[in-house]
VMD Tcl script that draws the C-alpha trace (Angstrom):
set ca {
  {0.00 0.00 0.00}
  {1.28 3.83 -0.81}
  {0.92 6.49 1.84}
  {1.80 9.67 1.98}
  {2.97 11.48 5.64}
  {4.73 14.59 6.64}
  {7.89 14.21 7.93}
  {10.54 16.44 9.50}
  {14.27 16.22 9.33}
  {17.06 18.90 10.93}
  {17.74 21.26 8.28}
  {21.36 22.47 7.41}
  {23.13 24.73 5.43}
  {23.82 22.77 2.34}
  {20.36 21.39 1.20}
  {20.61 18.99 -2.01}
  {18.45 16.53 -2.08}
  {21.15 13.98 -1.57}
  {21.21 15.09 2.32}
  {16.59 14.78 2.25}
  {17.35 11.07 0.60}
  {19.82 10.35 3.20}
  {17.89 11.71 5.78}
  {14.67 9.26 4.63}
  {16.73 6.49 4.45}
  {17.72 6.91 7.85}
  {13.79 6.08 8.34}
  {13.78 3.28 6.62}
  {11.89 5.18 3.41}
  {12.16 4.74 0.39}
  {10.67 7.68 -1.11}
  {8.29 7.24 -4.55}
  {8.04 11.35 -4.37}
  {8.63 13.94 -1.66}
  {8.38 17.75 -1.76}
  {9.66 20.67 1.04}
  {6.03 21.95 2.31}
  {7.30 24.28 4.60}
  {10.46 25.55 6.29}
  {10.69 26.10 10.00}
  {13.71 27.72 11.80}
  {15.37 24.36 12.82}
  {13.68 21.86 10.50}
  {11.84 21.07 7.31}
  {8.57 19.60 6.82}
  {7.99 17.38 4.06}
  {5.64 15.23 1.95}
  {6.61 11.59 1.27}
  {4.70 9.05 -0.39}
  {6.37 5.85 -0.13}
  {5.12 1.96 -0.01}
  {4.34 0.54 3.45}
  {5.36 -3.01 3.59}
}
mol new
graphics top color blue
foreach p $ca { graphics top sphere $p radius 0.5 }
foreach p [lrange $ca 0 end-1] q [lrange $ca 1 end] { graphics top cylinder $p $q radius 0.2 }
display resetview
């Protein structure tokens, strides 16, 4: 089954989305899409859809 959820993760200075893939994949996600939904002072918010096993 696909979900989609917001998640955070820390935000830093260099943002590629190299460092938001890593950062999902320390969650065990494997992202089918994500997007930055909003930008907070010490984190961003995103949307991931990804398959729930």
């Amino acid at each position: 089954m696909i979900t989609t959820r917001q998640i955070e993760i820390p935000k830093t200075e260099n943002l590629t989305s190299s460092y938001i893939e890593t950062e999902l994949s320390k969650m065990d996600i494997e992202p089918l899409r994500w997007a930055i939904v909003d930008v907070l002072s010490d984190r961003y918010i995103l949307s991931v859809s990804f398959e729930l096993f």
